[in-house]
C-alpha positions as CSV (number, residue, x, y, z in Angstrom):
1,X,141.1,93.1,80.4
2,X,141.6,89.7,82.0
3,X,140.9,86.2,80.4
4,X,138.8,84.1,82.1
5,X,141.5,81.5,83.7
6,X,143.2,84.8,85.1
7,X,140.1,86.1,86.5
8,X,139.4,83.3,88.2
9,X,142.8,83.0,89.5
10,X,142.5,86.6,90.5
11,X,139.6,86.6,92.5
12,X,139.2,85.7,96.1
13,X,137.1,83.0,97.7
14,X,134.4,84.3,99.9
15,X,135.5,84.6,103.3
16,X,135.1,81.9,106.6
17,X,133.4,82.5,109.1
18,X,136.5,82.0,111.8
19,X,138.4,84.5,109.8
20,X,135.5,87.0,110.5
21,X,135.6,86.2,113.7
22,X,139.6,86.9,114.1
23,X,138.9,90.1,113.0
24,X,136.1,91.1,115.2
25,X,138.4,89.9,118.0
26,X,141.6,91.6,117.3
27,X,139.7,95.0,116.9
28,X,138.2,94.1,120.3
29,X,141.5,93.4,121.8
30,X,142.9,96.5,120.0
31,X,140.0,98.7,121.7
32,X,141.1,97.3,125.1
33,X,144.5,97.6,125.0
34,X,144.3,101.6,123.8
35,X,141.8,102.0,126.7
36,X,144.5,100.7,129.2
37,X,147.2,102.6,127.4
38,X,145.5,105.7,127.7
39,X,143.1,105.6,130.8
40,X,144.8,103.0,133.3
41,X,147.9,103.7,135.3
42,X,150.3,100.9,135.3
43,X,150.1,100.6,139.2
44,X,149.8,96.7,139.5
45,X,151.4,93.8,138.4
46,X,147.8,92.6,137.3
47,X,147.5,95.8,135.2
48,X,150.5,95.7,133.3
49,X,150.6,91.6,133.0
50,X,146.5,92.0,131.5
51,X,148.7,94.5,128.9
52,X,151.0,92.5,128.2
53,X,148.3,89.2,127.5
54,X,145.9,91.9,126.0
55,X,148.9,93.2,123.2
56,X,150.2,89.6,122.5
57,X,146.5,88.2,121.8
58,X,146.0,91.7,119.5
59,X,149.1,90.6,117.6
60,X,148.2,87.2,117.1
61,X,145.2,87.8,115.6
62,X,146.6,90.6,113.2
63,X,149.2,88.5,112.5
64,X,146.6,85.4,111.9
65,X,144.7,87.9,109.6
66,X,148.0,88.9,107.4
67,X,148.9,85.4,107.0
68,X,145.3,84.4,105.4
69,X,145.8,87.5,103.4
70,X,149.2,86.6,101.9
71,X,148.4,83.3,101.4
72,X,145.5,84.2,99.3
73,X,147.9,85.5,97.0
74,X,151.1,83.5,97.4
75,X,149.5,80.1,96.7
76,X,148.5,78.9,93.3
77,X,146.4,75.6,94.7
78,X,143.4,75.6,96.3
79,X,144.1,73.2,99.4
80,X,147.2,76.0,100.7
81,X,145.4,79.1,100.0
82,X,143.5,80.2,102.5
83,X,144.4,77.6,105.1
84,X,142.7,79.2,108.4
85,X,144.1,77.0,110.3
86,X,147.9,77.1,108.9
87,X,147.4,81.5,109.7
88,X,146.4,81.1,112.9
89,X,149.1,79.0,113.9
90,X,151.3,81.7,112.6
91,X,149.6,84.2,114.2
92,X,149.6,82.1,117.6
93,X,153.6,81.6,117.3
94,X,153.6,85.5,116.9
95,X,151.4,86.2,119.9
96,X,153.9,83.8,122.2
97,X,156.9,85.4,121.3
98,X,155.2,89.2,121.9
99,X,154.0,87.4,125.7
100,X,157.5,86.1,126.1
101,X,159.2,89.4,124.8
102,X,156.6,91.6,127.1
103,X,156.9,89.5,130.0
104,X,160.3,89.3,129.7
105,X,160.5,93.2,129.5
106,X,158.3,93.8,132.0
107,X,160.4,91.7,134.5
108,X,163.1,94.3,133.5
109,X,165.0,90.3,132.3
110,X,164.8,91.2,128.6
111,X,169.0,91.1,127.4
112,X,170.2,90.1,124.5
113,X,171.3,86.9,124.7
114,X,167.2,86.1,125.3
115,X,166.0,88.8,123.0
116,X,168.2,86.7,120.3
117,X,166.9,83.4,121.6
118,X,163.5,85.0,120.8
119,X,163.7,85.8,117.4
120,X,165.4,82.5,116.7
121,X,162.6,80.8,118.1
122,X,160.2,82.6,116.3
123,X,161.7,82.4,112.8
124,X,161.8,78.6,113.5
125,X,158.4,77.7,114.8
126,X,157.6,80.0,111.7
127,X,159.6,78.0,109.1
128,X,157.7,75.0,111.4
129,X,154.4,76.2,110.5
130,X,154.9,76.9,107.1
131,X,156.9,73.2,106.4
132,X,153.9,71.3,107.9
133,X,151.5,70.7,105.8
């Protein structure tokens, strides 16, 4: 059984209203980007490149959503945990570098030399994100 500090330490505060709203959007995106997975032929350059921003907006919101999750358990003080703000900038770093990468892939450009630069950048603007406060 848990004492009272540690339950209150334990539980979660009730969720925002713009974290609701990530969610309902990255299942949206999610739904869309299966549809034109499985039911639209990659014919165009406007089919694939509306993948490509469909997949990079899904990730940034799923990202966005595993951030506020791990910070609801990584931070002891009130003002970092649960900083909607701070997960969607992670998440929106995250969703860049999938456009880049996708973009760059589609464009058959993708070598490693900018695959590298890619996850350097990402690491960084993540180490950014979490140094700012």
């Amino acid at each position: 059984m848990l004492s009272g500090r540690a339950a209150r330490r334990r539980s979660t505060p009730p969720q925002p209203r713009a974290i609701r709203l990530v969610e309902v959007v990255s299942i949206i995106g999610a739904l869309v980007a299966l549809y034109l997975v499985l039911r639209v032929p990659p014919s165009t350059i406007w089919i694939r490149g509306a993948l490509v921003v469909d997949l990079s907006a899904t990730v940034a919101g799923l990202v966005s959503l595993l951030a506020y999750r791990v910070s609801l358990r990584l931070y002891q003080s009130q003002r970092e945990r649960g900083d909607v703000g701070q997960c969607v900038r992670h998440g929106a770093i995250a969703g860049v570098v999938v456009l880049l990468l996708l973009g760059l892939q589609s464009l058959q450009q993708l070598h490693p030399v900018s695959l590298a630069v890619l996850v350097a950048g990402f690491f960084i603007g993540e180490v950014y994100v979490l140094l700012r406060r």
